[in-house]
C-alpha positions as CSV (number, residue, x, y, z in Angstrom):
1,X,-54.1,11.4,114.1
2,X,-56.0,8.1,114.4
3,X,-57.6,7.0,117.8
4,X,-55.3,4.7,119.2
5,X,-57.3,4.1,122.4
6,X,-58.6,0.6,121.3
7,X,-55.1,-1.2,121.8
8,X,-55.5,-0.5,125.4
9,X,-58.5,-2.9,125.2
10,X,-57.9,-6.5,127.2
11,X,-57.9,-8.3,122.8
12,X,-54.2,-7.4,122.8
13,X,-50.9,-8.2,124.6
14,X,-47.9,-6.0,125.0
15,X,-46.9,-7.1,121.9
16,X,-49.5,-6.3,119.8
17,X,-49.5,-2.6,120.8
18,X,-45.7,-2.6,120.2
19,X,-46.9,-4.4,117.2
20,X,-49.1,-1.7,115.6
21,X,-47.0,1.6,116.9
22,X,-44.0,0.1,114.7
23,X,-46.1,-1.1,111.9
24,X,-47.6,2.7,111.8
25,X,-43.9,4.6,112.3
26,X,-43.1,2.5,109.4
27,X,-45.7,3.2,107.3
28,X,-45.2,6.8,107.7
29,X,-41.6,6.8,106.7
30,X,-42.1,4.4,103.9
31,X,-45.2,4.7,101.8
32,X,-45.7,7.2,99.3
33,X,-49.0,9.1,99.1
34,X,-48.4,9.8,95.4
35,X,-49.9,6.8,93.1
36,X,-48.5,6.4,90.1
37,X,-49.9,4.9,86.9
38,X,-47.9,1.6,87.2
39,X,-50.0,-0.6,89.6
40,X,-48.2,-4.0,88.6
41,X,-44.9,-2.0,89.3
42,X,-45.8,-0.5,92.9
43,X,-47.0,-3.8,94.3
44,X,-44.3,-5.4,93.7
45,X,-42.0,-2.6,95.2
46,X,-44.8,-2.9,97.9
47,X,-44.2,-6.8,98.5
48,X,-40.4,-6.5,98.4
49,X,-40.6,-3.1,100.7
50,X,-42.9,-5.2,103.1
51,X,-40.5,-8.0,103.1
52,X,-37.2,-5.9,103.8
53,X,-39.3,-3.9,106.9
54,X,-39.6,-7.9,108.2
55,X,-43.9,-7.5,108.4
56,X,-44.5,-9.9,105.9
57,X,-43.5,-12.6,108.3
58,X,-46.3,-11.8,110.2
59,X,-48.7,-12.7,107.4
60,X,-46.9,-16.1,106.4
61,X,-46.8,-18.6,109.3
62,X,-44.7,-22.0,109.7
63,X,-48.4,-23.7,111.1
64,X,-52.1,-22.8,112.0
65,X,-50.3,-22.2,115.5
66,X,-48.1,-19.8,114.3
67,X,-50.4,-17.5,112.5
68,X,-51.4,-14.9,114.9
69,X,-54.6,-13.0,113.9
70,X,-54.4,-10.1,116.4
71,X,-51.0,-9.4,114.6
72,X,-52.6,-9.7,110.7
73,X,-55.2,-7.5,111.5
74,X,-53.6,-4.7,113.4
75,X,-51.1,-4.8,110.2
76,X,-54.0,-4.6,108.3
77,X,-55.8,-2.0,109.3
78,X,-52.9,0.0,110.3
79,X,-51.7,0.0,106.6
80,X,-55.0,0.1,104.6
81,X,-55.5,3.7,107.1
82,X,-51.7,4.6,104.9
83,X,-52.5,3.5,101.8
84,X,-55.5,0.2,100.2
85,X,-52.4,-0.8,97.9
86,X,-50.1,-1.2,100.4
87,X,-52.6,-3.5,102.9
88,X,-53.6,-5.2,100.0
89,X,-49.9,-6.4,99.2
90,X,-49.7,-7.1,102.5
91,X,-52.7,-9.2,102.7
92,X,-52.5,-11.1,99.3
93,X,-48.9,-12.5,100.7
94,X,-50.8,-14.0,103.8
95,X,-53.7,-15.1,101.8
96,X,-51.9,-16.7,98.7
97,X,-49.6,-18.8,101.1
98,X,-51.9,-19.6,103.4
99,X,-53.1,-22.8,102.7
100,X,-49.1,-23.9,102.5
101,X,-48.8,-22.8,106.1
102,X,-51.9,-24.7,107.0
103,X,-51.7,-27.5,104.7
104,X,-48.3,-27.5,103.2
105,X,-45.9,-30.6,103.5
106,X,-42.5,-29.6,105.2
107,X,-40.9,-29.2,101.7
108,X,-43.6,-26.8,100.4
109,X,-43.5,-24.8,103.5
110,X,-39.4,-24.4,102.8
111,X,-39.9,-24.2,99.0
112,X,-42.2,-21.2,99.2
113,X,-42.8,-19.4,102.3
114,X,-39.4,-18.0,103.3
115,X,-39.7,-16.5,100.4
116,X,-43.2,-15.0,100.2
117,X,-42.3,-13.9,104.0
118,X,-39.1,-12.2,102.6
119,X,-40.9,-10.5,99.9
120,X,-38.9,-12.5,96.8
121,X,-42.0,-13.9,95.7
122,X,-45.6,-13.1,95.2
123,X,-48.3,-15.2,95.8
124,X,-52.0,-15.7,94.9
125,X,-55.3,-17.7,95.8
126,X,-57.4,-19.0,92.8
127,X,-60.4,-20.0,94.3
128,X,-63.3,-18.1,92.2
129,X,-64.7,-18.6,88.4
130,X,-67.6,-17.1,86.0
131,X,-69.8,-19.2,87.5
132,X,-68.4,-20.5,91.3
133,X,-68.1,-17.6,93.4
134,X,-69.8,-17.6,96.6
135,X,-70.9,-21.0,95.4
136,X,-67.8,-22.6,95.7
137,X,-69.7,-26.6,95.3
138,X,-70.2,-24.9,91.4
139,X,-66.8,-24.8,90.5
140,X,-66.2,-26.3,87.4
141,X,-62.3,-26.1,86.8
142,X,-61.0,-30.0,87.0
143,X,-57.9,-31.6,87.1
144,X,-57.5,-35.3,87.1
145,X,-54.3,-37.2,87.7
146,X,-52.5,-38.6,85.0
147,X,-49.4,-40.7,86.5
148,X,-47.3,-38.9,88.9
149,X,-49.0,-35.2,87.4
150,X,-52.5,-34.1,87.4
151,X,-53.8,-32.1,84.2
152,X,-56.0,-29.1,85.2
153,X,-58.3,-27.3,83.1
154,X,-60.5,-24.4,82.9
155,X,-60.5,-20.8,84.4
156,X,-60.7,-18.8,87.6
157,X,-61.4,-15.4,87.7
158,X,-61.5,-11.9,90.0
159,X,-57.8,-13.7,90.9
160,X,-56.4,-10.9,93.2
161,X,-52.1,-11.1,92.2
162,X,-53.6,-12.4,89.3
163,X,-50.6,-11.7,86.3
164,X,-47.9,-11.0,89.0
165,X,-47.5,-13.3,91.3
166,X,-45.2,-15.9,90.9
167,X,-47.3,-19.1,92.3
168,X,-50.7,-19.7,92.5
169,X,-52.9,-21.5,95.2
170,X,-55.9,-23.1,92.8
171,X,-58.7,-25.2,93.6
172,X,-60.1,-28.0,90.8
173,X,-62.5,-30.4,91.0
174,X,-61.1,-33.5,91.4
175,X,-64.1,-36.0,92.0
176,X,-63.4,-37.9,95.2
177,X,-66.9,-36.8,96.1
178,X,-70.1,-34.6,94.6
179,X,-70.2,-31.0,95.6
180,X,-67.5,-29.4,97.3
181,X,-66.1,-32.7,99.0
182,X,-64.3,-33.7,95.3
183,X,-62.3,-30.6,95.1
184,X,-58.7,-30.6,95.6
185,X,-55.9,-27.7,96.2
186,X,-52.8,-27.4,94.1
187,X,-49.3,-24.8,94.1
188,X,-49.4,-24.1,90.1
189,X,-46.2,-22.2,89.2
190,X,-46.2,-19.2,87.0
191,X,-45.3,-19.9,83.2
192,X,-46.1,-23.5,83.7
193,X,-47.3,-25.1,80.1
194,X,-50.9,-24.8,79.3
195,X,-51.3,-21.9,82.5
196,X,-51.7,-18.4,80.7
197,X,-53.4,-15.2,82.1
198,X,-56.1,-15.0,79.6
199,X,-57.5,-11.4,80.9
200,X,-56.7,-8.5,83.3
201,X,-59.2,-6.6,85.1
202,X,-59.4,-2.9,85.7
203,X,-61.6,-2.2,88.8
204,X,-62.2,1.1,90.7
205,X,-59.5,0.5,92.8
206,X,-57.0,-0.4,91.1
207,X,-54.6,-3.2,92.0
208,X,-53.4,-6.4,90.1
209,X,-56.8,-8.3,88.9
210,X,-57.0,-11.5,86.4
211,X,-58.6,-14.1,84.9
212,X,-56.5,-17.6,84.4
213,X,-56.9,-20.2,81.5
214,X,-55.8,-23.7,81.8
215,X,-55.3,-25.8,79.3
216,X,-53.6,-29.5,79.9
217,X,-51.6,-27.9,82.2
218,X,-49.8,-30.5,84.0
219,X,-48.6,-30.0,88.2
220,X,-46.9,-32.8,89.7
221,X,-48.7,-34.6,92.1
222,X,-46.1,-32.9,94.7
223,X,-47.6,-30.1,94.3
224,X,-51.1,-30.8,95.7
225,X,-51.8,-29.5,99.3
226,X,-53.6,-31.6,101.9
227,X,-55.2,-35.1,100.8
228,X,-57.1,-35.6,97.2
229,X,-61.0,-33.9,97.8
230,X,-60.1,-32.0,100.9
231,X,-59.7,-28.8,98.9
232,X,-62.4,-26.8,99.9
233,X,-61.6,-27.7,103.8
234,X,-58.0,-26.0,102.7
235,X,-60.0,-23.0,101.4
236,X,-62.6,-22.8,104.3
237,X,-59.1,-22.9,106.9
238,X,-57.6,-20.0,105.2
239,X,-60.5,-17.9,104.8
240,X,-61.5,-18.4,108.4
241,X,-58.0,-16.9,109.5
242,X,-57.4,-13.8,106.8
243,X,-61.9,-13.3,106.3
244,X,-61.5,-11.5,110.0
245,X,-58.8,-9.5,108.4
246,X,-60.5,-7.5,105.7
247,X,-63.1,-6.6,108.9
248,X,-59.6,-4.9,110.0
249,X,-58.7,-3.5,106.5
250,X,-62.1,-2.0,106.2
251,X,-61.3,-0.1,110.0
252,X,-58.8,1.4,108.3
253,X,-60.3,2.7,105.7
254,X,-63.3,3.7,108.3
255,X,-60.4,5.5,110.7
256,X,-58.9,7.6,107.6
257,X,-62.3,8.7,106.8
258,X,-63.0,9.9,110.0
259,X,-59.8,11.7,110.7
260,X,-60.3,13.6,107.3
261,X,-63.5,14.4,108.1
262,X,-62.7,15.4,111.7
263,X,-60.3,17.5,110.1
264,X,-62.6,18.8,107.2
265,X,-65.3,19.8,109.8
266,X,-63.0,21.6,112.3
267,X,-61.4,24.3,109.6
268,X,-64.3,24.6,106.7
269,X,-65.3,27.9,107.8
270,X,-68.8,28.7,106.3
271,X,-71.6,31.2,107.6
272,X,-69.6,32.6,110.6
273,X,-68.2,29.7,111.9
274,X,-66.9,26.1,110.8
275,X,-68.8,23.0,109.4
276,X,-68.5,21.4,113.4
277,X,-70.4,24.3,114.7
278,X,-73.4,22.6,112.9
279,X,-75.6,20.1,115.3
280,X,-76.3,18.1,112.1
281,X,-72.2,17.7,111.4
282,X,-71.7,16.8,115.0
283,X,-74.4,13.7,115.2
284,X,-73.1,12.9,111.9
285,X,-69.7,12.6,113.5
286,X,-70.8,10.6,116.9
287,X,-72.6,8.4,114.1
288,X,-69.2,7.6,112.5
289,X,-67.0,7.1,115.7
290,X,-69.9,4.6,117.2
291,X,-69.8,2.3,114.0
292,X,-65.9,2.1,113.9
293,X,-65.7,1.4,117.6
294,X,-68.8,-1.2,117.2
295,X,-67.2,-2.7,114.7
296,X,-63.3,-2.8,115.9
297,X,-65.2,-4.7,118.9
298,X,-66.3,-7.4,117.2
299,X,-63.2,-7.7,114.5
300,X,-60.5,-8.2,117.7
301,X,-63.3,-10.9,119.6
302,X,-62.9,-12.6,116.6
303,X,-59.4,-12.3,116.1
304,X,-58.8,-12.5,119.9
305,X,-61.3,-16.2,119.9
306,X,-59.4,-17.4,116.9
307,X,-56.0,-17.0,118.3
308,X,-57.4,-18.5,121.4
309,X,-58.0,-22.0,119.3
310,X,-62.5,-21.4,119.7
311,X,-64.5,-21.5,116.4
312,X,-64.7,-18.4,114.9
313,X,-67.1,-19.0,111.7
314,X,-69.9,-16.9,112.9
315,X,-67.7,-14.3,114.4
316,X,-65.2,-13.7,111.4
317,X,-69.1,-13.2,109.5
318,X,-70.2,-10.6,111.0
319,X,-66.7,-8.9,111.8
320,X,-66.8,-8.9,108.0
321,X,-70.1,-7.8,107.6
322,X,-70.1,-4.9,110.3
323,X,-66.5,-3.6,109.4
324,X,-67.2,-3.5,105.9
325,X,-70.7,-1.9,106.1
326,X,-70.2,0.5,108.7
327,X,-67.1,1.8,106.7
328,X,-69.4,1.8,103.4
329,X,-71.4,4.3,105.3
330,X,-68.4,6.1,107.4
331,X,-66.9,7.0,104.1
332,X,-70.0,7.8,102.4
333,X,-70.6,10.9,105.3
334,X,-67.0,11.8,104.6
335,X,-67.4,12.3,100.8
336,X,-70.6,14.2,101.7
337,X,-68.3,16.4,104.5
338,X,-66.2,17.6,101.6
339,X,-68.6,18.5,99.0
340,X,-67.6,19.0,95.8
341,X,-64.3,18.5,97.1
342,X,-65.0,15.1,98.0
343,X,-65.4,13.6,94.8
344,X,-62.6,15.0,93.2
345,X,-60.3,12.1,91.8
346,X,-57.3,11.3,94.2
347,X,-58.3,12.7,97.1
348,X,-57.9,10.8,100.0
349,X,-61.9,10.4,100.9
350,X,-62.4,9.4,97.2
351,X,-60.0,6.9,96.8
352,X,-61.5,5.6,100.3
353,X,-65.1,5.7,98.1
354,X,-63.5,3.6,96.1
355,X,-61.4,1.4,97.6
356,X,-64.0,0.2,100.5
357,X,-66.7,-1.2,97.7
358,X,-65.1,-4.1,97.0
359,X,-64.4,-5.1,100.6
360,X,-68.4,-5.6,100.7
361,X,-68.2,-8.2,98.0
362,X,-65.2,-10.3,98.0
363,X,-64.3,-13.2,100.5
364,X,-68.0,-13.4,100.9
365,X,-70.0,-10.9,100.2
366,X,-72.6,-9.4,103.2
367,X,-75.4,-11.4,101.5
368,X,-73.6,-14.5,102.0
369,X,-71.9,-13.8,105.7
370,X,-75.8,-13.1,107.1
371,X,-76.5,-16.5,105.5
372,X,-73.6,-18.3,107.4
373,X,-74.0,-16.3,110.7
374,X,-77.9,-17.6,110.3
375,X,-76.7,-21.2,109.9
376,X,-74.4,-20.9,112.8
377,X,-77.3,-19.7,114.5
378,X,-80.0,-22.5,113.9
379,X,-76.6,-25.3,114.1
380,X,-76.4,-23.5,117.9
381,X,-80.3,-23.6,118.5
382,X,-80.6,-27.2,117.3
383,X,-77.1,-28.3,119.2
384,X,-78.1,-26.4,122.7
385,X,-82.3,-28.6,122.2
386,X,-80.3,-31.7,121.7
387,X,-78.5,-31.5,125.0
């Protein structure tokens, strides 16, 4: 049984520890441990399940205001402890309709997001490319306005819903400005002309993966979100609220670990006694609970400042870069707690192995969230000399 001490801490309301005791009863009742071979199949039963068990609205907000991080995250890592599928069907929905909440006109936000909430529609976020990753002033996909349309082309790639979702949020140079000031955001439909999925991805851990293709492919002007050039703002506003949120996925993950390795240790009987008997097993053990409570801290200040309205760029970093990190290396000591065992392919500490490794890459990988929390740091030093 996961620690559930942390929700007494003053982060959360009443609400959010309501919040989290439901999410978990739920998840117990209603997600299957058995993974079958049909990824593209179980998402979407995971979407629509989601949907029906009224979570998904917690991930999908009307406005900026009404997105409550607390909330995302405790739904977050509450599910990716049940199952990484099921927390990331759960956060794609929040992350693909995102910049509508934040950035959608009134008849976007009523075209799409009642139904990404209810679980009738998938969505996705096409910011990446071969060559524009962390980099996003390097993107190279355009689209330039022709009349009442604008014509995209070019490609995005490691697109997470990429195949089956039914809209996609994608970013194109646009050329109001050099770098990342030119680029604009636009809702492209699935099986709009001249849009194709030109490749899926298989990754360790599996889940739906793709690389678009556009080619002429015409969006009415309608369908842009926010003003011409003020894409990547769109972008940097939804990250900022969901980046926090894979801090939480990757306690999850972290918690599972250590409960199966808790569990592991307690009952593996070997020489006379059990694997916890051993001093080297128990500071292994303190090592693990001390970097999931370090970094739960910081993922709920961050959640806790950003629902208060206070910047939360530097904080959301290294949230990401703890949670994700420490988990790399809670998960690792469980494999190792379970031998050969531990390597075996489905068990529960090896589909952790595999699911936590991309968490340390994508929306920013650690390399990049030191570089921004070192910014944020110099910006401070030079603000605070100037006063």
């Amino acid at each position: 049984m996961a620690d559930t001490t942390y929700l007494d801490w003053p982060f959360f309301e009443a609400r959010h520890r309501e919040l989290a005791q439901a999410v978990d009863a739920w998840a117990a009742q209603n997600i299957s441990q058995d993974h079958g071979h049909d990824v593209d199949a179980e998402c979407r039963a995971l979407v629509k399940a989601l949907g029906a068990g009224g979570w998904l609205k917690h991930a999908v907000g009307e406005s900026a205001q009404a997105m409550d991080a607390r909330a995302i995250c405790l739904i977050r890592e509450t599910l990716a402890r049940h199952s990484g599928l099921a927390d990331f069907a759960f956060a794609m929905q929040g992350l693909g309709s995102g910049a509508i909440s934040l950035h959608g006109t009134p008849e976007q936000r009523e075209r799409y997001l009642s139904r990404v909430a209810r679980g009738e529609a998938i969505s996705a976020f096409a910011l990446s490319e071969p060559d524009a990753g962390s980099d996003v002033a390097a993107m190279q996909c355009s689209a330039r306005q022709d009349a009442d349309h604008y014509v995209l082309d070019g490609e995005k790639t490691w697109i997470s819903n990429g195949g089956i979702a039914d809209f996609y949020v994608v970013f194109a140079r646009t050329g109001e400005a050099p770098g990342a000031r030119g680029i604009s955001a636009f809702i492209v439909e699935a099986g709009t002309r001249g849009f194709e999925i030109a490749e899926r991805i298989e990754v360790i851990a599996p889940h739906p993966l793709a690389r678009l293709r556009f080619t002429g492919c015409r969006v009415p002007a309608g369908q842009r979100l926010g003003a011409a050039g003020e894409g990547f703002k769109v972008a940097m506003r939804t990250l900022d609220v969901f980046r926090t949120s894979v801090a939480a996925a990757a306690l999850g993950f972290a918690r599972r670990a250590f409960d199966e390795a808790l569990a592991r240790a307690t009952t593996r009987r070997m020489f006379n006694g059990v694997l916890a008997d051993f001093q080297l097993t128990q500071a292994k053990l303190a090592q693990m609970a001390t970097a999931i409570d370090s970094a739960a801290l910081l993922t709920y200040r961050a959640a806790w400042r950003r629902d208060r309205g206070e910047p939360v760029t530097k904080d959301a970093a290294m949230a990401k870069l703890t949670a994700t990190e420490n988990a790399q290396q809670v998960i690792d000591a469980a494999v190792q707690m379970f031998g050969g065992l531990g390597v075996v392919s489905e068990q529960p500490v090896e589909r952790l192995y595999r699911e936590i490794r991309a968490l340390r890459i994508y929306e920013g990988a650690t390399e990049v969230q030191q570089l921004i929390i070192g910014r944020e740091l110099l910006r401070e030093a030079g603000a605070a000399k100037a006063a």
